[in-house]
N, C-alpha and C positions, 0 to 999 in steps of 0.2 A: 659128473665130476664137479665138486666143489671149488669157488676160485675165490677170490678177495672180492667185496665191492668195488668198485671202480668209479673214478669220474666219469661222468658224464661231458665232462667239457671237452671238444673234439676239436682238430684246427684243420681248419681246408684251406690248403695252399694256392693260390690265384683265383679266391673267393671272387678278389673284385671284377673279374669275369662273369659272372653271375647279373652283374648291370645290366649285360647286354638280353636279359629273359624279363624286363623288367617291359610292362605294360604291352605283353602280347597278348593279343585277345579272339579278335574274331577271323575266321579265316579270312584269305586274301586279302588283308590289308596292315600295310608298314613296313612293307618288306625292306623300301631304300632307309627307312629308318631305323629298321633294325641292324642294318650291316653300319648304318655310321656308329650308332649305339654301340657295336659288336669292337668296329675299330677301336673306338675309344677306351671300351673299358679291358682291350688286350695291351692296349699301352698303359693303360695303368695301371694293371696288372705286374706288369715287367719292371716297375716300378718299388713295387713291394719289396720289403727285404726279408720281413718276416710275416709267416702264414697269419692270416688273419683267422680272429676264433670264433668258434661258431658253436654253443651252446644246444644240446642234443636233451630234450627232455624227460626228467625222472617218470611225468605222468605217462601212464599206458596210451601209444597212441593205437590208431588204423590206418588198415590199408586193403586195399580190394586188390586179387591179383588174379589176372588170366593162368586156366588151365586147359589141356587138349587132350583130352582123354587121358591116356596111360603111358603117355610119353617119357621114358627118363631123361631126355635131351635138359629139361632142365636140370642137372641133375643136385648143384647146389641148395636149389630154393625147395627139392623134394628131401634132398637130406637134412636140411633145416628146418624141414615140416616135423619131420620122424622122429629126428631129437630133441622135438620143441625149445630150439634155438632162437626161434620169436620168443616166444612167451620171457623167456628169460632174458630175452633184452628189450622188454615191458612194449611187444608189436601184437597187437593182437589181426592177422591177416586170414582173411576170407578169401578164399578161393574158388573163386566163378569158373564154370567150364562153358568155352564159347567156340562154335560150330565152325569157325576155320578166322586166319589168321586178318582177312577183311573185315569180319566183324567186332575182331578183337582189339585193332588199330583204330579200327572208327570209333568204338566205347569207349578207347583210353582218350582221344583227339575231343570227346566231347564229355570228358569227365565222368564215365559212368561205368568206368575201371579205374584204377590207380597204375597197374604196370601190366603191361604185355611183355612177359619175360621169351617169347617167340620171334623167330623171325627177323628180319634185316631190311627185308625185297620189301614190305608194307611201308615201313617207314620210309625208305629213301622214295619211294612211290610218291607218299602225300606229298613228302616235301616238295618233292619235281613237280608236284599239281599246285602247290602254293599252301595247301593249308600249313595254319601256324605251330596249331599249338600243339606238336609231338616233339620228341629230347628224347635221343637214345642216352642213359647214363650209367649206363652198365652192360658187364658179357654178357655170355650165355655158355655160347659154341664157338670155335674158331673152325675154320675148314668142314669135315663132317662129309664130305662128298663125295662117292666112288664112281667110278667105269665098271659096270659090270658088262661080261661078253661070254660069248659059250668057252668051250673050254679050250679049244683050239684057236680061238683067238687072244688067247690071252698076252702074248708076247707082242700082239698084232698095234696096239694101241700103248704107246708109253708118252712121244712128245708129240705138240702141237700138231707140227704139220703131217703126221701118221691119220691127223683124221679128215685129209683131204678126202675128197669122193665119196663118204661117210654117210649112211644113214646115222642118225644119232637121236636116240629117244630122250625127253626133257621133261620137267613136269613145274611150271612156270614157278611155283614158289620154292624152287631148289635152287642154291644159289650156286653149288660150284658149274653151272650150265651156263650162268652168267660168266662167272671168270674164263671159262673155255671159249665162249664167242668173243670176248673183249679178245684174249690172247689171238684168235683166231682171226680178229678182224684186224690187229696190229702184226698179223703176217702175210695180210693180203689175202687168206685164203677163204673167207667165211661166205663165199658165194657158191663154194664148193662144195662145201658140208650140207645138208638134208636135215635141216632141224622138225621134227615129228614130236607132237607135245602126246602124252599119256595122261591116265587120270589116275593112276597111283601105283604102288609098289609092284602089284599085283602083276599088273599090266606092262610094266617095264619089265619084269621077269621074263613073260610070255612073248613080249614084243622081242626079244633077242633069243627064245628058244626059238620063235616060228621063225625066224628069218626078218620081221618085219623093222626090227633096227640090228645095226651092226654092235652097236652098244647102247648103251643107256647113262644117265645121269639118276644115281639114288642118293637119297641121305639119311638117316635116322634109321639104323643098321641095317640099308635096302642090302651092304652088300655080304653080310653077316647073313641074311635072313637068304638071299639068293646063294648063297654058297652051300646053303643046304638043299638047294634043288638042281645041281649040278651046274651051277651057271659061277665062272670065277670072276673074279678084281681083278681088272689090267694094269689099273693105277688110279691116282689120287689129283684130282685137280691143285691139292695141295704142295704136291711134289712139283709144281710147274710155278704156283705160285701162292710160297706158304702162308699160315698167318690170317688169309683173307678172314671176314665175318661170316659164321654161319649165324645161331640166332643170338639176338642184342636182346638188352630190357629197356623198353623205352616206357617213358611216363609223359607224361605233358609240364607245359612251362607253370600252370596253376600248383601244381605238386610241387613245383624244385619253387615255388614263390615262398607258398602256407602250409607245404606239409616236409618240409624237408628235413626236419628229424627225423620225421618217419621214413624215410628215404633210406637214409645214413643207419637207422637202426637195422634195416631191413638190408643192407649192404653187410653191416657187423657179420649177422647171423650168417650170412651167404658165406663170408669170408670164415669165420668157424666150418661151415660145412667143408668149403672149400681145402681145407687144413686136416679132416676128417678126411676125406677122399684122398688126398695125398697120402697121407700119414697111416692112415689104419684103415686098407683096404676094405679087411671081412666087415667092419663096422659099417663102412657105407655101401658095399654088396645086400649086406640083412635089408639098410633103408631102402635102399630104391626096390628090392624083393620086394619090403611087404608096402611100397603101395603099389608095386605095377601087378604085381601076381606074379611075373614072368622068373624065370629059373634061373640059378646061379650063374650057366654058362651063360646064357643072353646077357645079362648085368655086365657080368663080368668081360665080355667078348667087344660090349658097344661103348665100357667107358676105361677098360684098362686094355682090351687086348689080348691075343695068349700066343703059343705056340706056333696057332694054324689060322689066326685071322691078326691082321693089323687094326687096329680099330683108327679110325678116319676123324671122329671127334677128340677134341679139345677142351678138357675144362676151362672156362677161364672168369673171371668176376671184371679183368679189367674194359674200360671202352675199349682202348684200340681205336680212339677216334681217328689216328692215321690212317688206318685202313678203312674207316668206314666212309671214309671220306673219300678215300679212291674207290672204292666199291660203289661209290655213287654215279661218279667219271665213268664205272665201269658200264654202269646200267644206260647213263647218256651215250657212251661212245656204240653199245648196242642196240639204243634206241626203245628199251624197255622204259625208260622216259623222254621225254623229248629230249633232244641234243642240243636246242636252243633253249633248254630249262635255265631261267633267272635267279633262280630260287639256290640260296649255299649251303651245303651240309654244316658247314660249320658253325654255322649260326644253330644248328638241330642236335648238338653231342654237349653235353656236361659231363666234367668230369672233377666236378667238385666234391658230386657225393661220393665217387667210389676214391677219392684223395681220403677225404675227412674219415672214413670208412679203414682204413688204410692205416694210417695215422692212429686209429686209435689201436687195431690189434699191435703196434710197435708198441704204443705207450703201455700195453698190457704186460707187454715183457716175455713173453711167452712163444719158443717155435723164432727165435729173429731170427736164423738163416733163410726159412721161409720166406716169413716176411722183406728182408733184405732181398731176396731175390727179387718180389714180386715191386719192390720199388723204384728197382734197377729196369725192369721191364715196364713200368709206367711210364717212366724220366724219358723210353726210346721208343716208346710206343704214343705218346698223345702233345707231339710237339707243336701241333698247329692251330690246337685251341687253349 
């Protein structure tokens, strides 16, 4: 589709926020000076009356991005792949595929990725460990997480405290298992529950046909893909407590320094795909088709949903820094990082780029009810950074 040239010049509203990523460098070190830095430049932010502008470049930039196989979980940055939505907003992005979601947080933390568009539980990890230099600055996924159980239990599991006495199968880098023991352990009950880790979908199937859990914790259509082996959804960690993060794009603070056009450019494109997905279903059913392989109903089952499955994922491009921020609390108060962790999520979320990113599909003109939604949902969704 053909559109008008366009400015380049883009405005990031509480830019001066941005201060506080200003000479982070090596791990473990500056931490008390980064949270004075952080205080600072939130008060002078609030300060501002008008967005400060920030110049997005004509030249073609780069950007290195994590991939995981045949995942459509991203499924923006795959539909932006397929309609070559980079290219046309002058990003030329290379796509690395890396062996699971530790290796792919460590390359971005040591610059040898530019974005890990996966995952949540990596990042809030480092940061509880102290290293510096990771920024979640954008979505992925919100929720994404089912209960699966045999068929006769299906009614068996709806709220919290149903899973006292519980076996419960988990598989550590699934986050709605965190929001379930956080819930669990704010009811008193989580001494009760049987947490049994698995090592993938597979296994979580089987672990609740043979008896060996009473349910399970999947995500990335575990419960789409187990409902065709007779095993159903009981419910949705989401339904208990909506919204949360499944996976974030994080990059590191060297990126949001020297490369943050390319940041913002590569948020645009997202944000088109983003509007594709909404808007004209069968077109982003074909893209995420032809890079997964996988069949209509699968596309269609894990990112819309139908008749006979709820689908559990979330599109979404915003941070959602409120939530990521409790989802960090959440992993402390379970002790997936220490509980006496020094270290603040909110010194680790920008939300500059996905503002300026934002900002500019409005100034395009184009879809504003859309966009007005999606503004609306920013303004109540990233109040604390």
């Amino acid at each position: 589709m053909e559109r008008k040239s366009m400015t380049r010049r883009v405005f990031v509203r509480g830019a001066v926020a941005s201060a506080a990523f200003v000479g982070m460098g090596g791990l473990l070190a500056g931490c008390a000076t980064n949270a004075s830095n952080s205080s600072t430049a939130q008060s002078d932010a609030s300060a501002v009356e008008e967005p400060a502008a920030f110049t997005v470049s004509d030249e073609v930039e780069s950007l290195k991005v994590a991939t995981l196989g045949k995942d459509i979980k991203i499924a923006c940055v795959l539909v932006a792949k397929e309609e070559s939505l980079y290219e046309e907003e002058k990003l030329d992005v290379t796509f690395e595929t890396v062996a699971n979601l530790s290796d792919g947080i460590t390359a971005v933390s040591e610059n040898k990725l530019d974005v890990l568009p996966f995952g949540v539980i990596p990042t809030c990890t480092f940061v509880g460990q102290g290293v510096e230099n990771v920024c979640v600055f954008g979505g992925t996924i919100a929720e994404g997480s089912e209960c699966i159980v045999l068929p006769e239990n299906k009614d068996r599991f709806k709220k919290i405290e149903d899973f006292r006495g519980a076996k419960v199968g988990f598989f550590p880098m699934e986050t709605g298992h965190i929001v379930m023991q956080a819930l669990a352990e704010k009811a008193g009950i989580m001494d009760e529950i049987e947490w049994i880790i698995y090592s993938d979908s597979n296994s979580a199937i089987e672990g609740v046909r043979k008896g060996e859990f009473d349910c399970a914790f999947v995500n990335s259509g575990g419960g789409y893909i187990a409902s065709k082996s007779d095993i159903a959804v009981s419910m949705q960690p989401g339904d208990l407590k909506p919204d949360f993060p499944c996976c974030r794009q994080t990059t590191n603070f060297d990126n949001l320094e020297n490369n943050k056009s390319a940041l913002i450019k590569f948020m645009i494109a997202n944000l088109r795909a983003y509007e594709i997905i909404q808007n004209d279903r069968e077109r982003a059913i074909a893209a995420l088709m032809g890079y997964s392989g996988q069949d209509h109903e699968y596309v269609e089952s894990l990112i819309y949903g139908t008749d006979v499955y709820d689908a559990a994922m979330i599109v979404e491009m915003d941070p959602y820094a409120d939530a990521v921020c409790d989802f960090y609390e959440d992993m402390k108060t379970t002790e997936n990082i220490p509980a006496d962790a020094v270290y603040k999520m909110e010194e680790h979320v920008d939300t500059t780029v996905y503002r300026a990113a934002l900002d500019e599909m409005i100034a395009r003109g184009e879809n504003a009810d859309l966009w007005t939604k999606l503004d609306a949902d920013f303004k109540s969704h990233n109040t604390i950074v």
